[in-house]
MDTraj code that builds the backbone (N, CA, C; nanometers):
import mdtraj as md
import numpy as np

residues = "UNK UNK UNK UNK UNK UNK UNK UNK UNK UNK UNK UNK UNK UNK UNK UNK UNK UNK UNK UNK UNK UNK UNK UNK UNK UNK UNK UNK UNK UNK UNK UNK UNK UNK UNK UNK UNK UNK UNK UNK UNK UNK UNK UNK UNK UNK UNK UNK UNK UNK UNK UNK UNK UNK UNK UNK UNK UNK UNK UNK UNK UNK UNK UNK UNK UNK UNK UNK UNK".split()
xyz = np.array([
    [2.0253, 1.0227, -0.3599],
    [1.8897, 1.0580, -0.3217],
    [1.8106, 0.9326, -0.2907],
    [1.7900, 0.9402, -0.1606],
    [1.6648, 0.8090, -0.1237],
    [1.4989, 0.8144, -0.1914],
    [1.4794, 0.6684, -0.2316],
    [1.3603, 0.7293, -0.3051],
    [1.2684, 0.7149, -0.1836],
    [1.1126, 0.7467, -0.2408],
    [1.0031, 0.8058, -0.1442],
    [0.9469, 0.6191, -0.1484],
    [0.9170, 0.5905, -0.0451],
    [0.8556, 0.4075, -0.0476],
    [0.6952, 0.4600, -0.0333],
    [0.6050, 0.3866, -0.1414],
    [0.4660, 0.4132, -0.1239],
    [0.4195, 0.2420, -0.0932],
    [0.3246, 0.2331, -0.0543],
    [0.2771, 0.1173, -0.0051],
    [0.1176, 0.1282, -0.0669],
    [0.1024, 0.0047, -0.1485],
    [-0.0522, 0.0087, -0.2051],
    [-0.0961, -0.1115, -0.1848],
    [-0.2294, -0.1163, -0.1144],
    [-0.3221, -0.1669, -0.0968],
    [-0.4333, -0.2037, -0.1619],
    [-0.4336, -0.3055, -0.2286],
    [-0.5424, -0.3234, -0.3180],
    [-0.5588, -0.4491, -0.3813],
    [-0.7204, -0.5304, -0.3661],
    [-0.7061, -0.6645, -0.3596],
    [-0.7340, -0.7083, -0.5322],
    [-0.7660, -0.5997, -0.6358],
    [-0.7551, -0.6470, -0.7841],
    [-0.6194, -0.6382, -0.7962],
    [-0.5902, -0.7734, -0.8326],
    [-0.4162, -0.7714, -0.8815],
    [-0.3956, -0.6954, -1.0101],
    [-0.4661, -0.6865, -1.1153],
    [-0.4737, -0.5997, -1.2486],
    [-0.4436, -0.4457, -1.2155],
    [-0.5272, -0.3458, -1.1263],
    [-0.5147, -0.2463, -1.0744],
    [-0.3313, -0.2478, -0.9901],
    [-0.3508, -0.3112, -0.8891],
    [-0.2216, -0.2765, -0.8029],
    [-0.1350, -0.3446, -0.9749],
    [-0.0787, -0.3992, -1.0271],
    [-0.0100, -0.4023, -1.1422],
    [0.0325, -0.2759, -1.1868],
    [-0.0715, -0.2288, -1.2182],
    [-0.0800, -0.0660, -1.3388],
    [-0.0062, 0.0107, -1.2230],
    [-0.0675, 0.0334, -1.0922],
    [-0.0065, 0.1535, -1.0151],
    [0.1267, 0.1254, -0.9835],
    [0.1791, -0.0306, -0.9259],
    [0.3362, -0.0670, -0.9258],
    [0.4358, 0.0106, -1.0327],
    [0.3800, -0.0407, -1.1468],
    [0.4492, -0.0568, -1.2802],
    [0.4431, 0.1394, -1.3504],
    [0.3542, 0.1812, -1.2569],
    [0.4073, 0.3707, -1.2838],
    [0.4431, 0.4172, -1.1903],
    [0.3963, 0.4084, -1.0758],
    [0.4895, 0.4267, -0.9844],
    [0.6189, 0.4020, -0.9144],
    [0.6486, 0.2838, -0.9844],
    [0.7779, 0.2255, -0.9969],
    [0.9154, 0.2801, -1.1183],
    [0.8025, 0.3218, -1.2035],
    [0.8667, 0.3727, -1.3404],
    [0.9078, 0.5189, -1.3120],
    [0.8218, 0.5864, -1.2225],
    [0.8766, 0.7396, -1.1574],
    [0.9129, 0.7476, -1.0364],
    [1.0522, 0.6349, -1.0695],
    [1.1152, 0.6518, -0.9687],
    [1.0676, 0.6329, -0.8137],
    [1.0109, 0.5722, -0.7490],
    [0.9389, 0.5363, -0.6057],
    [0.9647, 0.4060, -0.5998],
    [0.9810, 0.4232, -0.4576],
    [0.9965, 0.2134, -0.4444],
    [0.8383, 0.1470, -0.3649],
    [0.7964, 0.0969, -0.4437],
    [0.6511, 0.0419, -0.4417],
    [0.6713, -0.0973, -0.3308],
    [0.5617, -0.1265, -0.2683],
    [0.5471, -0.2248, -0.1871],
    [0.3927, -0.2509, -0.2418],
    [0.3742, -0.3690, -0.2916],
    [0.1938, -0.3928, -0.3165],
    [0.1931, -0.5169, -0.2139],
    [0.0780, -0.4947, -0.1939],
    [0.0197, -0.6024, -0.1005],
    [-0.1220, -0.6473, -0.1336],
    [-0.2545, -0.7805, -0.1479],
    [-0.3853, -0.7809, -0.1935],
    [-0.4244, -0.8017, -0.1052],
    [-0.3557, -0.8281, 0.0580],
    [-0.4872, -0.8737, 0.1979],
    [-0.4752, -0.7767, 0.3066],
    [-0.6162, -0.7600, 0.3526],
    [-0.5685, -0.6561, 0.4312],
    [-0.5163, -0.7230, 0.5352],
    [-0.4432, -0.8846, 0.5828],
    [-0.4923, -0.9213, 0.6899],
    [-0.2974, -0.8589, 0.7108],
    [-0.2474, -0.8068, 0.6044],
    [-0.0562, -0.8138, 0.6030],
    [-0.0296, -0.6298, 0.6046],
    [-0.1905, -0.5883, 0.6292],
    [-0.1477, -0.3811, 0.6124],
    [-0.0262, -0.3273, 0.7542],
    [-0.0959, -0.3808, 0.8532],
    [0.0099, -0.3630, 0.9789],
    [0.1170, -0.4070, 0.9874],
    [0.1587, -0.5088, 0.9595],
    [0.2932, -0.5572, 0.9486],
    [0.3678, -0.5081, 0.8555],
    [0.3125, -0.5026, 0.7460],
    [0.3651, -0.4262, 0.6403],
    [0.4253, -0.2996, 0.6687],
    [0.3511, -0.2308, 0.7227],
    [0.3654, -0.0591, 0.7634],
    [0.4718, -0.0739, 0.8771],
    [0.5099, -0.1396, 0.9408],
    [0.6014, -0.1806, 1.0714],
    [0.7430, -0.2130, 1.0360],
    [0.6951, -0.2967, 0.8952],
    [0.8459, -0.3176, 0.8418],
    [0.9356, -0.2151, 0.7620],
    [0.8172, -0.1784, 0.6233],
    [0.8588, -0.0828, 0.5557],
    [0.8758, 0.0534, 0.5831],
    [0.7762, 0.1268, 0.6904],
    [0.7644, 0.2675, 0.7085],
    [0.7437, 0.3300, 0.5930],
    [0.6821, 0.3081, 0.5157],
    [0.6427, 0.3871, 0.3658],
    [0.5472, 0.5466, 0.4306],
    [0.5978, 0.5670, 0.3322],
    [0.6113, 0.7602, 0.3112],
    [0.4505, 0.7483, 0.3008],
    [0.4262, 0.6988, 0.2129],
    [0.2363, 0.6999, 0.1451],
    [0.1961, 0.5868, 0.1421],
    [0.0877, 0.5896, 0.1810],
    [-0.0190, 0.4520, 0.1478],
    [-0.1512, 0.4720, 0.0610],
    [-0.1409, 0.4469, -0.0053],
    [-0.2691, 0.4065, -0.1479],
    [-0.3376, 0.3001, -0.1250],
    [-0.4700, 0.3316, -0.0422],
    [-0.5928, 0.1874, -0.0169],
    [-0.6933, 0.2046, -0.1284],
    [-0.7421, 0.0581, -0.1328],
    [-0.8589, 0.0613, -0.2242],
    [-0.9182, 0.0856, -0.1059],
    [-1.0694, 0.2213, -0.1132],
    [-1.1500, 0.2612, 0.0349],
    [-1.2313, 0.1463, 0.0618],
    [-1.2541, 0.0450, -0.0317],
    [-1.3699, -0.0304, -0.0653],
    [-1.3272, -0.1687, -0.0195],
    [-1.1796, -0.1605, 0.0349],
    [-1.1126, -0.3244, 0.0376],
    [-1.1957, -0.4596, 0.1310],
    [-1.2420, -0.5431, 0.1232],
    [-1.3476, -0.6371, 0.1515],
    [-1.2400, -0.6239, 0.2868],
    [-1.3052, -0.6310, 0.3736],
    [-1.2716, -0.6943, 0.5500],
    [-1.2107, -0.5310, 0.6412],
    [-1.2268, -0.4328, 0.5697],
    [-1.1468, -0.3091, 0.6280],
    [-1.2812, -0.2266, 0.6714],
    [-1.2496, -0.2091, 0.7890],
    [-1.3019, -0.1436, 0.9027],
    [-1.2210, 0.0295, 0.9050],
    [-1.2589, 0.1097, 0.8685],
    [-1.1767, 0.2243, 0.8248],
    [-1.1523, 0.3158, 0.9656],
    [-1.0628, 0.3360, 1.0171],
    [-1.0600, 0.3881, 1.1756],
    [-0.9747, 0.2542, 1.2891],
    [-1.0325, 0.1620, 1.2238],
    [-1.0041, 0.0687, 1.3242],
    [-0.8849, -0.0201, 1.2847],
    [-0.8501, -0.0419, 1.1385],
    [-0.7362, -0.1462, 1.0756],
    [-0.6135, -0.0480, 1.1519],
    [-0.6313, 0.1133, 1.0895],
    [-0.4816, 0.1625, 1.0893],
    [-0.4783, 0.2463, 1.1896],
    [-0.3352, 0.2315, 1.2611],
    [-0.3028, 0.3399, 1.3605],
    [-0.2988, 0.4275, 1.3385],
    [-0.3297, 0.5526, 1.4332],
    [-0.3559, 0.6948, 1.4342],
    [-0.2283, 0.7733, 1.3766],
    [-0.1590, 0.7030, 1.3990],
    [0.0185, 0.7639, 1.4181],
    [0.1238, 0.6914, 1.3418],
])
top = md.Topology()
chain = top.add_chain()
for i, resn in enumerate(residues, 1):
    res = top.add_residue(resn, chain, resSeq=i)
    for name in ("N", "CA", "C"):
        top.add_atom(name, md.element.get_by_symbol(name[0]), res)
traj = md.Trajectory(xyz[None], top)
């Protein structure tokens, strides 16, 4: 069984920690990242199933960082 890849976004390293470290623990393969300047490339490489943003992330333009598709 392939696991589900979630991708989290979030620039408190304490927070993305906690969500890695349970979401990692139930089984998911986690990708954390803290800048938004690495969200696109990221998503290009990994293709993760889900993405978990902080809505609030300093420099994110909401509509405009991520592709439609």
């Amino acid at each position: 069984m392939q696991h589900k890849t979630i991708l989290i976004v979030e620039d408190d390293k304490s927070i993305l920690q906690v969500l890695e470290n349970v979401l990692g623990f139930n089984n998911f393969e986690v990708i954390g990242i803290n800048r938004t300047d690495d969200i696109l490339e990221t998503i290009n490489k990994y293709k993760p199933d889900l993405i978990l943003t902080d809505y609030l992330l300093p420099g994110m333009k909401w509509g405009k960082n991520l592709p439609a598709n």
